[in-house]
N, C-alpha and C positions, 0 to 999 in steps of 0.2 A: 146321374151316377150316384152311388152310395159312396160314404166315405173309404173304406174299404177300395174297391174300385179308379177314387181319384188315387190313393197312393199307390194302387198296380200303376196306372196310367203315367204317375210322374215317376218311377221303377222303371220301367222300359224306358223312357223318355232319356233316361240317366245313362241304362247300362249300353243304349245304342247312341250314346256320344253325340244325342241332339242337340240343339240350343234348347234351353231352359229359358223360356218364356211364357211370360204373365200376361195371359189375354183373357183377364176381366179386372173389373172396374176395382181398384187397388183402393179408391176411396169406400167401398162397401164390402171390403175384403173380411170372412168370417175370422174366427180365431181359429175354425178348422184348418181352414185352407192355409193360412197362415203359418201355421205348425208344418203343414204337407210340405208347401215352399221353401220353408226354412231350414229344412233335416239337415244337417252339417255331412252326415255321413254321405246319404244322397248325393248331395252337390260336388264333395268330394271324386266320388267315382264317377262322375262327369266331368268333370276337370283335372281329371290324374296328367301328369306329365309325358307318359308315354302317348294318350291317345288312343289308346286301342281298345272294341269297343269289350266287354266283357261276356263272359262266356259261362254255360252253368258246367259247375264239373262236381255235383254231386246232386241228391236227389233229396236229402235230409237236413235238418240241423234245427239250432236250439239260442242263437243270441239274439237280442233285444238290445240295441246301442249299450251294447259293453263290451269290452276290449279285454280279451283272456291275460291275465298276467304271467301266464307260465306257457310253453308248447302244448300245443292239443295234439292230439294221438288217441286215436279209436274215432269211431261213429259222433254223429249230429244227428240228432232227431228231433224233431218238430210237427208243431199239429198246426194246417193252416185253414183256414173256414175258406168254404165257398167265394169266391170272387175277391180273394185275397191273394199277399204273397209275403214272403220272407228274404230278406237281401242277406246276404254274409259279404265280407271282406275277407282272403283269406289270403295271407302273402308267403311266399316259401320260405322255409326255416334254411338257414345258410349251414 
């Protein structure tokens, strides 16, 4: 698989609440894979407290592990390459 690909692959992995497991050799571990395995936000939405697994509710968007400092309100847009994907976290405003 392409790098692209490995992080679809650990993406679904996350958002269907599987186990997160490292099945290859951790001693020959690249610094690719290492980055993929290590995403904080990733692991995060695999391990949420509720458990439930995640779901897409929108079709767009536009962040790269940053966390908006104010409410978002209006559209997400994003450009994703072939055999890639894009994760959001998005939680309800109270």
């Amino acid at each position: 698989m392409t790098k692209n690909e490995y992080i679809v692959h650990f993406s679904i992995w996350a958002i269907s609440k599987a186990p997160l497991l490292i099945s290859c050799d951790v001693r020959n571990i690249t610094k690719n894979t290492m980055k993929i395995l290590a995403n904080k936000e990733v692991i995060v939405v695999n391990q949420d407290k509720v458990g439930v697994q995640a779901k897409k509710v929108r079709m767009e968007g536009d962040w790269e592990h940053k966390t908006l400092k104010t409410r978002f309100v209006g559209n997400l847009t994003a450009t994703v390459d072939s055999h890639s994907c894009k994760m959001y976290i998005l939680k309800p405003v109270s």
